[in-house]
C-alpha positions in Angstrom: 0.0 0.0 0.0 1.3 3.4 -1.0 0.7 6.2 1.4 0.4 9.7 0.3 1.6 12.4 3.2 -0.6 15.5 3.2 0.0 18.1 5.0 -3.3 20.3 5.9 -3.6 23.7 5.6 -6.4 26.5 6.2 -7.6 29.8 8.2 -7.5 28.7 12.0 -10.8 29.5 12.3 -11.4 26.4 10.8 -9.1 24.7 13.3 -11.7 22.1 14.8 -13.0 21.5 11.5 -9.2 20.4 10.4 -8.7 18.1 12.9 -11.9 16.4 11.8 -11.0 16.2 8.6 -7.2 15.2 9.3 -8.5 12.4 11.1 -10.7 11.5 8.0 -8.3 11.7 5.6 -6.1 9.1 7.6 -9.0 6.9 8.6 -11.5 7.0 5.3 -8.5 7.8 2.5 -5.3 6.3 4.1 -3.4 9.4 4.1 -0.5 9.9 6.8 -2.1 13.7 7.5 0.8 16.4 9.0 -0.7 19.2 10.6 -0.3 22.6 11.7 -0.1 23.7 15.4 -3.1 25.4 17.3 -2.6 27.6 19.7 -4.7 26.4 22.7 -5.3 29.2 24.8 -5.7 31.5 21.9 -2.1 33.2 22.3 -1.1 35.1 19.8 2.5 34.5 18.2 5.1 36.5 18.1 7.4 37.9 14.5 10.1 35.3 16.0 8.1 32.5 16.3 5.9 33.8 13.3 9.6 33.2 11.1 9.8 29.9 12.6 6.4 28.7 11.6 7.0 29.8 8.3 10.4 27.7 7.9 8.4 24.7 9.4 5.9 24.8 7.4 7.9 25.3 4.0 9.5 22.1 5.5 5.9 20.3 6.0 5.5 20.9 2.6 8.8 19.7 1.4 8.3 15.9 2.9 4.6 15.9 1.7 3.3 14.6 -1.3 0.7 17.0 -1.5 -0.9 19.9 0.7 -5.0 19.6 1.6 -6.2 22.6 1.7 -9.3 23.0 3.8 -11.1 26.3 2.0 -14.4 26.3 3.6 -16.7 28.6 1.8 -14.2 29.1 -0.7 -12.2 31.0 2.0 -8.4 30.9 1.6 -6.1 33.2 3.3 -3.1 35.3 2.8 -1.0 32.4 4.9 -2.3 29.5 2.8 -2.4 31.2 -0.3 1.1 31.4 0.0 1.8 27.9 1.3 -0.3 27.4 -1.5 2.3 29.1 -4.0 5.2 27.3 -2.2 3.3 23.9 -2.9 3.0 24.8 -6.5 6.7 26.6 -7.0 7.7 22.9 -5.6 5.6 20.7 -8.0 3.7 19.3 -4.9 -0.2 18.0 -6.1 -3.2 20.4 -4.1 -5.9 18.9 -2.9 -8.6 21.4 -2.2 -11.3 20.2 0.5 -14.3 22.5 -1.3 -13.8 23.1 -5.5 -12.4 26.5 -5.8 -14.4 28.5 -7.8 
């Protein structure tokens, strides 16, 4: 069995919603799902860790296969959009959750 590694991306309002659909996609599609951090409490990050982030997740999508973007609505945000970008500059396959109109 060949395993696809996603890593999921989307606005953190959707945060609950992603962790829904992470587990999804590894239960229902068989993908090995990397995900983004929350923030439990709601704290805000820093610029330093804000660089940090960024570096890790250019680095998510460097060992994936493919991002899943979770655009709920249609809505996509500055930060995805460019992790979107860096997927696409590195010949990485998007998978959008809704069709992008």
């Amino acid at each position: 069995m060949d395993i696809k590694v996603v890593t999921i991306y989307g606005s953190m309002r959707y945060e609950k919603e992603m962790m829904k659909i992470a587990e999804e996609l590894e239960l229902k599609k068989g993908y090995a799902v990397i995900q983004c951090i929350y923030s439990i409490d709601g704290t805000k990050y820093d610029d330093a860790d804000a660089i940090i982030l960024d570096k890790m997740h250019k680095k998510k999508i460097d060992i994936s296969d493919a991002i899943y973007v979770v655009n709920i609505d249609g809505y996509i945000g500055n930060a995805t959009k460019n992790e979107i970008e860096y997927a696409k500059s590195h010949n990485k396959e998007i998978i959008y959750h809704e069709q992008v109109k």
